[in-house]
C-alpha positions in Angstrom: -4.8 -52.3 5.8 -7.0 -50.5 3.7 -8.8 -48.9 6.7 -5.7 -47.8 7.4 -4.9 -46.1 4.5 -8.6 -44.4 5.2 -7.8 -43.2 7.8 -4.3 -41.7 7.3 -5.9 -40.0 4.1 -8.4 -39.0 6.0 -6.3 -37.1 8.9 -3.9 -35.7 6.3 -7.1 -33.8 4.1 -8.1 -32.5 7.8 -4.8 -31.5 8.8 -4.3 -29.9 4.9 -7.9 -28.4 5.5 -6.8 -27.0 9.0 -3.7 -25.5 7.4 -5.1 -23.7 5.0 -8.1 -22.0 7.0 -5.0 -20.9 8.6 -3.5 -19.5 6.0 -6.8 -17.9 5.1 -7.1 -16.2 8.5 -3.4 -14.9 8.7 -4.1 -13.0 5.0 -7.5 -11.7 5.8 -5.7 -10.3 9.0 -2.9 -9.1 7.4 -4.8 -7.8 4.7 -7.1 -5.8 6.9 -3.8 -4.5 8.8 -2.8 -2.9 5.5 -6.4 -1.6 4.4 -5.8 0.7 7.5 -4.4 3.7 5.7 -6.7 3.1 2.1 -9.6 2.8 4.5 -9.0 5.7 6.7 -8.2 8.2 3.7 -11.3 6.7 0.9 -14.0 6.4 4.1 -13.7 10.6 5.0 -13.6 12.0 0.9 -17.2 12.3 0.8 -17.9 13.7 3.8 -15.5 17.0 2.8 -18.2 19.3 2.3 -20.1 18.3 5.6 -16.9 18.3 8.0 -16.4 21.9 6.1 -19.8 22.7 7.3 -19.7 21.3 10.5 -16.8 23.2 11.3 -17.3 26.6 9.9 -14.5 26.3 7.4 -13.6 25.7 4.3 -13.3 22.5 2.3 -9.4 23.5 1.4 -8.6 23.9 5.2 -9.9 20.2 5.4 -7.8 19.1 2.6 -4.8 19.7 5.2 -6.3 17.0 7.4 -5.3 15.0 4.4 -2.0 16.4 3.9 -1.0 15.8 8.0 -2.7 12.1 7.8 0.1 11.4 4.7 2.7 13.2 6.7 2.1 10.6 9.7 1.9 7.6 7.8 5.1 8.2 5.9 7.1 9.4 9.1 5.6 7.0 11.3 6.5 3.6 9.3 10.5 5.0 10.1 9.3 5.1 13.9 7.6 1.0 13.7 10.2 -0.7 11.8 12.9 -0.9 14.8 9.9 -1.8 17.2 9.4 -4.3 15.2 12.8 -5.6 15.3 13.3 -4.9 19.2 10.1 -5.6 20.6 8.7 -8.7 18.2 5.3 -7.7 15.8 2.4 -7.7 17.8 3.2 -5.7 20.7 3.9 -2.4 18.8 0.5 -3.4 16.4 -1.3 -3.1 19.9 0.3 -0.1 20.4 -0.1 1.7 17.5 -3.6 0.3 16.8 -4.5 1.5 20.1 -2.9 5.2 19.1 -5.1 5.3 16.5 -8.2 4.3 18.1 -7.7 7.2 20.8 -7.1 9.5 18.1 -9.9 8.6 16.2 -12.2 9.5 19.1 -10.2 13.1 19.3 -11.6 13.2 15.8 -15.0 12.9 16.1 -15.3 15.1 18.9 -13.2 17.8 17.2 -14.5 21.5 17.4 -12.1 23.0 15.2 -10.1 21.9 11.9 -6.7 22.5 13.5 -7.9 20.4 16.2 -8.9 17.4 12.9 -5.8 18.4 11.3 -3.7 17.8 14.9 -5.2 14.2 15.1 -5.9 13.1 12.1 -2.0 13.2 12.0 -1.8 11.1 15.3 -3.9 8.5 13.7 -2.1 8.2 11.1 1.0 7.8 13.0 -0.8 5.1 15.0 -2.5 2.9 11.9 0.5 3.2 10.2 2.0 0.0 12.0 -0.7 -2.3 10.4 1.4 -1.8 6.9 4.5 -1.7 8.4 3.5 -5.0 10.0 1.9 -6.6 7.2 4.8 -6.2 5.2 7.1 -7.8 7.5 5.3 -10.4 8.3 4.6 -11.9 4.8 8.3 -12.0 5.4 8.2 -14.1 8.0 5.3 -16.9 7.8 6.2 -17.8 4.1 8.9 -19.1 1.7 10.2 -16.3 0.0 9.1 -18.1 -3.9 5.8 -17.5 -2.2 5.4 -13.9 -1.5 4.6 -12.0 -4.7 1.2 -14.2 -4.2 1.0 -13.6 -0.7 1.1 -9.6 -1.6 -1.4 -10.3 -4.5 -4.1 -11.7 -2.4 -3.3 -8.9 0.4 -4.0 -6.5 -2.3 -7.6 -8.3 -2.8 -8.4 -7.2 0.5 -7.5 -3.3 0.3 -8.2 -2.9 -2.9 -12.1 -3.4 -1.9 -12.0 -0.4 0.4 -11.8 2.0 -2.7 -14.9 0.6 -3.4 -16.5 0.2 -0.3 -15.1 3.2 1.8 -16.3 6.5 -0.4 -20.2 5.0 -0.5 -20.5 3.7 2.9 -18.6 7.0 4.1 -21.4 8.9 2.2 -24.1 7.0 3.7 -22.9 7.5 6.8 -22.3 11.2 6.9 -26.1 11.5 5.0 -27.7 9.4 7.6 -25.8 10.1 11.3 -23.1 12.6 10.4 -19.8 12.9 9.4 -18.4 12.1 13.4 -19.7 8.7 12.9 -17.5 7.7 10.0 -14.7 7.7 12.9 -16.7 5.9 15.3 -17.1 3.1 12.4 -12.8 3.2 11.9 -13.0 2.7 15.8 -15.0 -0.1 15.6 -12.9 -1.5 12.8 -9.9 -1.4 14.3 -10.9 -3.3 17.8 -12.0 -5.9 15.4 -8.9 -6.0 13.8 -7.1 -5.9 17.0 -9.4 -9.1 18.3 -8.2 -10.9 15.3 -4.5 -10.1 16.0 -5.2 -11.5 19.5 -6.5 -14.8 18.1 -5.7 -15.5 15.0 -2.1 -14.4 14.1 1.3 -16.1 15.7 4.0 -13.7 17.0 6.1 -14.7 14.1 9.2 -13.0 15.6 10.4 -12.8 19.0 11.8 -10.0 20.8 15.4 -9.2 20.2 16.9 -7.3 23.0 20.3 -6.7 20.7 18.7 -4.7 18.2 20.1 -1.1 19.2 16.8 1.6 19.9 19.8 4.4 19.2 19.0 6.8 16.7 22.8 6.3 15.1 22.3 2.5 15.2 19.0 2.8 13.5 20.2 5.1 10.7 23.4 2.5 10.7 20.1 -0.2 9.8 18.3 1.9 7.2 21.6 3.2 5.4 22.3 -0.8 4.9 19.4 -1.3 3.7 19.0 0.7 0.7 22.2 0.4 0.0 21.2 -3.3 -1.2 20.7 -2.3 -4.6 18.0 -5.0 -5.1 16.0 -3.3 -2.3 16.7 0.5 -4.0 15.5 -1.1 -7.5 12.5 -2.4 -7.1 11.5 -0.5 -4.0 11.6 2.9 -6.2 10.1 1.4 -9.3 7.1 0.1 -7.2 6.8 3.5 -5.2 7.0 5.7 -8.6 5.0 3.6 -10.4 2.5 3.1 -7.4 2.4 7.1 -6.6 0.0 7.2 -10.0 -2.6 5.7 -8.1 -2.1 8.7 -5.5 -2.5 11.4 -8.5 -5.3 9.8 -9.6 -6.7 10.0 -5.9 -5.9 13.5 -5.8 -7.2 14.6 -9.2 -10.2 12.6 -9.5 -12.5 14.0 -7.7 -12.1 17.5 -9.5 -12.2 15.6 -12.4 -14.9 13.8 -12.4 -17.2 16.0 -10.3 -16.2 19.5 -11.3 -14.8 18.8 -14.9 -17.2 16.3 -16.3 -20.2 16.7 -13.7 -20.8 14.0 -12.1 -22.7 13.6 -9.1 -21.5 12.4 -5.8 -23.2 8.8 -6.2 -22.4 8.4 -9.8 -18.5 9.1 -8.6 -19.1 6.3 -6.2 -19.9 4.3 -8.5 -16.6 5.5 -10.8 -14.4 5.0 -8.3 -15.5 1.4 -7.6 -15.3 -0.1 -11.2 -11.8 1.3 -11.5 -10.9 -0.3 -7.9 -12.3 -4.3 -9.1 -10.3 -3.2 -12.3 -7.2 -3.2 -9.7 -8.7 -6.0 -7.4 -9.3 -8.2 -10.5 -5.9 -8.1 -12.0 -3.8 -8.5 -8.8 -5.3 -11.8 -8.4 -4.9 -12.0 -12.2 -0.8 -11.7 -11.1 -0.9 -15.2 -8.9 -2.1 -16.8 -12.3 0.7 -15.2 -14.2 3.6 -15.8 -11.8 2.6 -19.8 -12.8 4.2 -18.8 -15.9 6.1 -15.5 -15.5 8.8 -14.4 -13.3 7.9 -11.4 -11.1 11.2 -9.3 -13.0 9.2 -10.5 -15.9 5.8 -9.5 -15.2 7.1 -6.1 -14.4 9.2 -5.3 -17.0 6.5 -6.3 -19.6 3.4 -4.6 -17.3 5.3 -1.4 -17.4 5.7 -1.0 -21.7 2.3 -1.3 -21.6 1.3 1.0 -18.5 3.7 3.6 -20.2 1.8 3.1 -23.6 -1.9 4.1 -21.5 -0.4 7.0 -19.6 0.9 8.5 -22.6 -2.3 8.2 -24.5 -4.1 9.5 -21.2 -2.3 12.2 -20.6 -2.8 12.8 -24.8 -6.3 13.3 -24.8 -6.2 15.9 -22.0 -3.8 18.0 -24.1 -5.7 17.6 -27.2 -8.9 18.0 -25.4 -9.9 14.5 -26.8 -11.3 13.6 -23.3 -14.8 12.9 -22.4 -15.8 10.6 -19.1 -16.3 7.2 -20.9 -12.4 7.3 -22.4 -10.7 8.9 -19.2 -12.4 6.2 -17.1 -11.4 3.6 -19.6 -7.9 4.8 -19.9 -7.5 5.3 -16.1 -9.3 1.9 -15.5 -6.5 -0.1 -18.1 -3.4 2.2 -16.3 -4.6 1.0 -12.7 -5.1 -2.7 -13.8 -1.4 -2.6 -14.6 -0.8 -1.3 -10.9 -2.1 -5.1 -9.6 0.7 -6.7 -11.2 3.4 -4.3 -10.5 3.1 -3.3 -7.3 3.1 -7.2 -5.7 5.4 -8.4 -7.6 7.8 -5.3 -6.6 6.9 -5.4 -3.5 7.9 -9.0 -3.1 11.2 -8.3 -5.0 11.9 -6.0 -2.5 11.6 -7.6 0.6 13.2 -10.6 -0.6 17.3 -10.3 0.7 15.7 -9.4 4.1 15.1 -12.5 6.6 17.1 -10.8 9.8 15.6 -6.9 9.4 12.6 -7.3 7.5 10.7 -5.1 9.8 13.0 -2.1 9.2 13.0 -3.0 5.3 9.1 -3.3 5.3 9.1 0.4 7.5 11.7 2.1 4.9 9.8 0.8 1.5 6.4 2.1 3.2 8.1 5.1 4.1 9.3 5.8 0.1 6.4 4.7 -1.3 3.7 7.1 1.1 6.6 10.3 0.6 7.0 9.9 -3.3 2.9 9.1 -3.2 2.2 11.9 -1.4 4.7 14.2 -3.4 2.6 13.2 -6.6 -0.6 13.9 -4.8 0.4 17.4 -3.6 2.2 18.1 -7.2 -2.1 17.4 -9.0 -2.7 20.3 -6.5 0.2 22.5 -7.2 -0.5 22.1 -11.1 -4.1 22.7 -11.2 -5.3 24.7 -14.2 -8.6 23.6 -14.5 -8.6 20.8 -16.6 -7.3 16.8 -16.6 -3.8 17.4 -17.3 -2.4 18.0 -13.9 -3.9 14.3 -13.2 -3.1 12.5 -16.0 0.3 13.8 -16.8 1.2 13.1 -13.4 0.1 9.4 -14.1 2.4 8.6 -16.6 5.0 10.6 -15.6 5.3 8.1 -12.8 4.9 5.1 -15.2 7.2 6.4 -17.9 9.5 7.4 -14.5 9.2 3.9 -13.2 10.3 2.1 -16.0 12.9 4.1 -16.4 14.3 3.3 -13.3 13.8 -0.5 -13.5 15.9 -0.3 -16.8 18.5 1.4 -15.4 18.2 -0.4 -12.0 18.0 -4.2 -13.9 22.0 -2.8 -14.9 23.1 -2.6 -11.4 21.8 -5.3 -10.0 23.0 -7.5 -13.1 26.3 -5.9 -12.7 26.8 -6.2 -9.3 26.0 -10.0 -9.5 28.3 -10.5 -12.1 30.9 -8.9 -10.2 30.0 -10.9 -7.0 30.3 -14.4 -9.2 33.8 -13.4 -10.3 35.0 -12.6 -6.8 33.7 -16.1 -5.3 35.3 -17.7 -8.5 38.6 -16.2 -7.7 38.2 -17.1 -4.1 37.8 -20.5 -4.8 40.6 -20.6 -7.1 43.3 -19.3 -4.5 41.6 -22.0 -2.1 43.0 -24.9 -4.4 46.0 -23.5 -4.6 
């Protein structure tokens, strides 16, 4: 009997074990899928001044390659989400993954910066589908109580490519030239695209129902945000979030022009404040033992709002010197790894049928209103901080905003949809 028992313990710790290299495989591969666009925008920065070089223009006429890769990546998540509904997940991934491959290659052999600008927009509209994806497919492999953790150890995996990307992208363009930094995305992706192959389930078939027609797909999305759970927490995370793109935006005049530091030391910069963001998302999973996601938000915000405004203080004083902005930029981008999973989750969470189109729509709001705040650092540009850090808690002070207003709705709308089931039930027993 007791051999027995041996032996059934000793199946179920392999069969545990099995699952949960499983489970480690699926997030490194989904994680990786949405590292796509961080990795493809953080590996190129450095190399701005070479490409510039290289293709007898200037560095600002290379800033548009920039400008058309955010352009792709917020248009083309519209384009994936009914693929991903019609044709199941990992056929469009190949297809898009393989887009972007192609157009990567166009990259690195281009002679012009219209011809870079042209394609970089192509591969954005190809990687694109690895967040779209991603999204979606936390969805669909695990329980919904589940997800905000699932989205904070996805996080763990981009969030190393700010730290990562700009020094081996330096390297790189120092050593072979800025044309290899696409030929290393090209070799990324085929990996990725091995691991799709092998390691991750189709974890939706193909429905042959869901309408390809453009009025059937606007029909989709319109129902979608009108779910005022979606429209919540999908806007609080993308406002909130889009600080993280004016910090992308603004840092590098920042720190390099403003407070002279060089390229290496940015690096450098630029990789503490990512492990601030990669330590506190898995800081989240911790929290969410205790803490409701709503929770963690609501509190996460009062205190991002509190480091924006004193931020965005010290520019306008002229209080700022490089140890406090990356302080004060470090402690407003930790808050970003809770509020960003946790919204995320919250977001995805009425959509079991058309999670696809919901992941392609939040992706969509998040890269426009991002992209918005990145171009708006530009616009405002006087030569000093401000432009940066009052754009970073704008969209904190923004965000919370929202989720106060939006936490009305939602608890009004419920209420309302308890009283209408109650009265239901009463005619019933009549």
């Amino acid at each position: 009997m007791s051999i027995f028992v041996f032996i059934c313990k000793t199946k179920y710790a392999k069969m545990s074990k099995n699952k949960e290299q499983k489970k480690s495989h699926l997030i490194l591969i989904l994680g990786l899928l949405t590292a796509i666009g961080p990795l493809s925008i953080d590996m190129y920065l450095p190399a701005f001044p070479d490409i510039a070089r290289g293709l007898h223009t200037s560095v600002s006429s290379v800033m548009l390659s920039l400008s058309s890769f955010f352009i792709g990546i917020s248009v083309g998540q519209l384009i994936y989400g009914p693929l991903l509904e019609r044709f199941g997940r990992k056929k469009p991934l190949y297809f898009g993954l393989l887009l972007y491959a192609l157009s990567s290659a166009a990259c690195a052999t281009a002679v012009t910066v219209d011809t870079l600008i042209i394609f970089r927009l192509f591969q954005a509209l190809g990687g694109c589908v690895g967040m779209v994806a991603a999204r979606a497919m936390v969805r669909d492999l695990f329980d919904v109580k589940d997800n905000a953790k699932v989205f904070s150890t996805l996080m763990l995996v981009v969030a190393i490519s700010p730290i990562i990307a700009p020094t081996l992208g330096g390297y790189i363009t120092s050593l072979f030239g800025w044309r290899y930094i696409f030929g290393v995305l090209i070799v990324v992706i085929f990996f990725i695209i091995a691991g799709i192959y092998f390691l991750l389930p189709e974890s939706r078939k193909p429905d042959a129902s869901f309408s390809l027609k453009p009025s059937s797909i606007i029909k989709s999305y319109a129902s979608i945000i009108k779910n005022p759970q979606f429209g919540v927490y999908t806007f609080t995370g993308a406002v909130a979030y889009s600080g993280l793109y004016a910090y992308i935006s603004g840092s590098p005049y920042v720190f390099m022009i403003l407070f002279k530091v060089s390229e290496n030391y940015y690096s450098w910069i630029f990789a503490i404040i990512a492990a601030g963001l990669i330590g506190s998302s898995q800081f989240n999973n911790f929290m969410l033992r205790r803490f409701s996601s709503e929770n963690i938000i609501k509190i996460v915000l009062y205190i991002q709002n509190g480091v924006g405004i004193v931020l965005a203080a010290t520019s306008i004083f002229g209080l700022n010197n490089l140890y406090v902005t990356v302080i004060l930029i470090f402690m407003f981008l930790c808050c970003q790894g809770f509020i960003f999973p946790n919204a995320s989750a919250l977001s995805m969470a009425p959509f079991s049928q058309n999670a696809g189109s919901a992941s392609a729509l939040m992706g969509f709001i998040q890269m426009s209103i991002g992209a918005v705040m990145s171009a708006m650092v530009s616009l405002l540009q006087n030569e000093t901080s401000l432009p940066m850090t009052g754009i970073m808690a704008a969209c904190s002070i923004s965000a919370s905003i929202l989720f106060s207003f939006g936490r009305k709705i939602i608890v009004k709308k419920a209420s309302r949809t308890l009283v209408e089931e109650e009265d239901i039930e009463m005619i019933n027993t009549l």
